[in-house]
N, C-alpha and C positions, 0 to 999 in steps of 0.2 A: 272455593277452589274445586271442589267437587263436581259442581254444576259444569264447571270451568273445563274441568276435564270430561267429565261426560259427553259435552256439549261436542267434542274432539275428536269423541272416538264416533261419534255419528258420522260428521265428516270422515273420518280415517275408512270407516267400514262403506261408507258410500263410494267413496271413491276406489277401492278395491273391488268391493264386488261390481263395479261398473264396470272396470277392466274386465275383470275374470267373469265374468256373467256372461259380459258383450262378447268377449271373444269364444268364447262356448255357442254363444248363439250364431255366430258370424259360421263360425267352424261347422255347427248341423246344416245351416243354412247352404253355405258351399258343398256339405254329402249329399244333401237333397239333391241340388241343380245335377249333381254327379249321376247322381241312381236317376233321376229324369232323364237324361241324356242317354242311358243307357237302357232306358225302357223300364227299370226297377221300381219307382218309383210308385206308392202305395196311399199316398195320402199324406204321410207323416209328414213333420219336418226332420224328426231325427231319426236317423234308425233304431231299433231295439238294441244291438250289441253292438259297439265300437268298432272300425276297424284299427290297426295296430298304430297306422299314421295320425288317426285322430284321436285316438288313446293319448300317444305323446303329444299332439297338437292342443288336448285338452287340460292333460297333466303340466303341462310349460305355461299353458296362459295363465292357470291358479300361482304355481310356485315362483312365475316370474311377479305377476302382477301383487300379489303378496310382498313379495321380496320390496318391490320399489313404493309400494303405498306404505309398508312398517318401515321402511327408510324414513319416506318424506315427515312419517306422524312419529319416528322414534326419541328424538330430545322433547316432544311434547307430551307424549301417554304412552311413549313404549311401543305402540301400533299394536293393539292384544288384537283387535276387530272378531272374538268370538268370545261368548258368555263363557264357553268352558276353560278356556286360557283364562277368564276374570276369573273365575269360582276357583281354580287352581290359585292365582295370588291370592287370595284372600284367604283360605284356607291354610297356606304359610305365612299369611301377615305381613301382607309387602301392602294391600291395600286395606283399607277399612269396611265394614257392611255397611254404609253409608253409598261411598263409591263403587263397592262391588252392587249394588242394589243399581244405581243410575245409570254405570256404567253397561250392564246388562240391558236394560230397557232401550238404550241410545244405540247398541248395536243391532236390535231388533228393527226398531225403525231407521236405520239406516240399510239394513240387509232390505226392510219392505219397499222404501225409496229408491233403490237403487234398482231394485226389480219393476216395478211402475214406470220409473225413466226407460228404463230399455223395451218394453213391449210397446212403451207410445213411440220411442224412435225407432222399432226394430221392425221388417215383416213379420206376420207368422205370427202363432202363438208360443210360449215361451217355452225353449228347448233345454231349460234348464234346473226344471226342475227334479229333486232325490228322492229315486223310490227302488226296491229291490228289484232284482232280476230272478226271472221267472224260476230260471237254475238255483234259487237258495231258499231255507225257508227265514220265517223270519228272529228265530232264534240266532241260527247265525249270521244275518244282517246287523244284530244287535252286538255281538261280539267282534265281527270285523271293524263297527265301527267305535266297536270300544278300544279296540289294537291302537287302529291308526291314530285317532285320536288324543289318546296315551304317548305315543310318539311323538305328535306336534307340541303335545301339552312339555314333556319331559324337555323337548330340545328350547322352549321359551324356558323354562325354569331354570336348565344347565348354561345354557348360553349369553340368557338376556336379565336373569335376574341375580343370578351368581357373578359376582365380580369377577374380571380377568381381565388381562392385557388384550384379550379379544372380544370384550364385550360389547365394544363399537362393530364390532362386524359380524353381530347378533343374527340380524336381519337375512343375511346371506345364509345361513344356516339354517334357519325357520325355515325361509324361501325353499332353499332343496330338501326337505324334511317333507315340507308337504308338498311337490314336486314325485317324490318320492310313496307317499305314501295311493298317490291317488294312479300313479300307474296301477296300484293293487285293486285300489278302491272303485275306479270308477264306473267299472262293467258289473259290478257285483253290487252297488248299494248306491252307485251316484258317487262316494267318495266326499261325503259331508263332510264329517270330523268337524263341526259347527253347527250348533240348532240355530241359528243367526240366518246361515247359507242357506240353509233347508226350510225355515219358516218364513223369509221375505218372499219368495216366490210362490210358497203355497198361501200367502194372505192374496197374490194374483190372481192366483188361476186356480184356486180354491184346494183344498184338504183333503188327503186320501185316508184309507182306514190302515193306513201305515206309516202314518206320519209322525206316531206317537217312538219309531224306533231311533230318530232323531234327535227327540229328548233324551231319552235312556241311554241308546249306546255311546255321545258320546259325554254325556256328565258321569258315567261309569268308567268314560277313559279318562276325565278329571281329575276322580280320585285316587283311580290305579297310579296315573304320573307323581298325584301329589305323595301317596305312599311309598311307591321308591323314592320319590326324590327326601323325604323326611329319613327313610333307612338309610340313602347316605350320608346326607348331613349328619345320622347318628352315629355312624361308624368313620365319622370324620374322615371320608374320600381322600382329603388333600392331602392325607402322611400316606396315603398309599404311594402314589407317584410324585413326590414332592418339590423335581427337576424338573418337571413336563412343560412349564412354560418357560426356563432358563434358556435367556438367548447368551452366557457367558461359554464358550469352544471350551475352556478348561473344565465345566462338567460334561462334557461328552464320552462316548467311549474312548477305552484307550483302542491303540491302532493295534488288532490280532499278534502287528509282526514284531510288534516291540514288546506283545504279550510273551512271546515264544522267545525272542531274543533274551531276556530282563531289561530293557535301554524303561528307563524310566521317564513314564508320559511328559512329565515338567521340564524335560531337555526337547520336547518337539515342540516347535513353532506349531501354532495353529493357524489355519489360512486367512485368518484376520491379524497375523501380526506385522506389523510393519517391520 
């Protein structure tokens, strides 16, 4: 079952980072022709810094194409497609070191396949690969992408491995999670929050002497996720708010004006009574 599910998350991370790679690449490739047209144009394919349209143009294709590849692979392996989402369940015991071991390697070589396909169907050499920006050093490269990281990590834990009446719509939340966090991310470190994302295209187009802040920053946000999220499990979250998913009107608030009158909530229809 192991292999079985391994096997899965290769597929899962291929076909995600094909989107999201592809449309990164499509996206530098149409700035280029832009800054050609306009005389700008320098050699690159990409530019150095973002502009805000492709900031968002970049940040949409990760969180969407995410969002719809952990959909398609979610009743089969969850859709983790990053080693540090696995290192986080294994670390609270959802998977085994057996499966966290395979699983890790299957998304490696699925992030390197998926980056292979697209430089032999793409022009250009590949615009996709994560390295800092000239503006940071690499101390804080390491901590940004320990943040964001941290966040993708927490929101699979909170959302997709915590049972709820919204656990099926997991996916959507991941999706804008890292949607969200690579607005932050991407002009400053590439916006990995995946050593998966970061090492298939560096086994391309080969290894910078920064490549190792991919590793670190974000298995650093692994743990950070995995730590709060075991402090709240300790402090048992769910009697803090223990209504929050109640879809029954009679735990709602009462109405201010019946606060102020005395009229006693259990004499008001609620908008669902027939």
């Amino acid at each position: 079952m192991d292999v079985q599910y391994a096997v899965l998350e290769f597929f899962g991370t291929f076909v995600w980072l094909l989107m999201a790679l592809g449309g990164i690449q499509s996206g530098a490739a149409h700035a280029t022709l832009q800054a050609s047209d306009q005389g700008q144009h320098h050699g690159r394919l990409a530019p150095s810094a973002l502009s805000v349209e492709q900031l968002m143009y970049d940040a949409a294709v990760l969180g969407l194409s995410l969002l719809v590849a952990c959909w398609l692979f979610y009743r089969a392996t969850g859709g983790l497609f990053n080693p540090n989402i696995t290192t986080a369940l294994w670390l609270v015991g959802v998977i085994g070191p057996v499966r966290w071991a395979l699983c890790c390697f299957a998304q490696m070589i699925g992030a390197t396949c998926a980056s292979a396909v697209l430089l032999a169907l793409m022009p250009g050499p590949i615009a996709f690969n994560t390295s800092p920006s000239p503006g940071i050093n690499k101390a804080q490269a390491v901590f940004m992408e320990m943040f964001m990281t941290a966040f993708l990590v927490l929101a699979v834990l909170m959302l997709a491995a915590e049972k709820s009446r919204t656990t099926p719509f997991a996916p959507i939340g991941i999706g804008l999670t890292l949607f969200a966090c690579e607005l932050w991310g991407l002009n400053w470190t590439g916006g990995s929050l995946n050593t998966a994302r970061s090492f298939g295209p560096a086994v391309i187009s080969g290894f910078t002497s920064t490549h190792w802040i991919y590793w670190l920053g974000p298995f650093l946000g692994s743990l950070l996720a995995t730590a709060f999220y075991t402090l709240l499990k300790h402090i048992e979250y769910w009697r803090l708010n223990p209504t929050q998913e109640e879809t029954n009107y009679s735990k709602s608030p009462q109405n201010p004006v019946h606060a102020i009158t005395g009229k006693r909530s259990e004499e008001v229809d609620g908008p669902d009574a027939v």
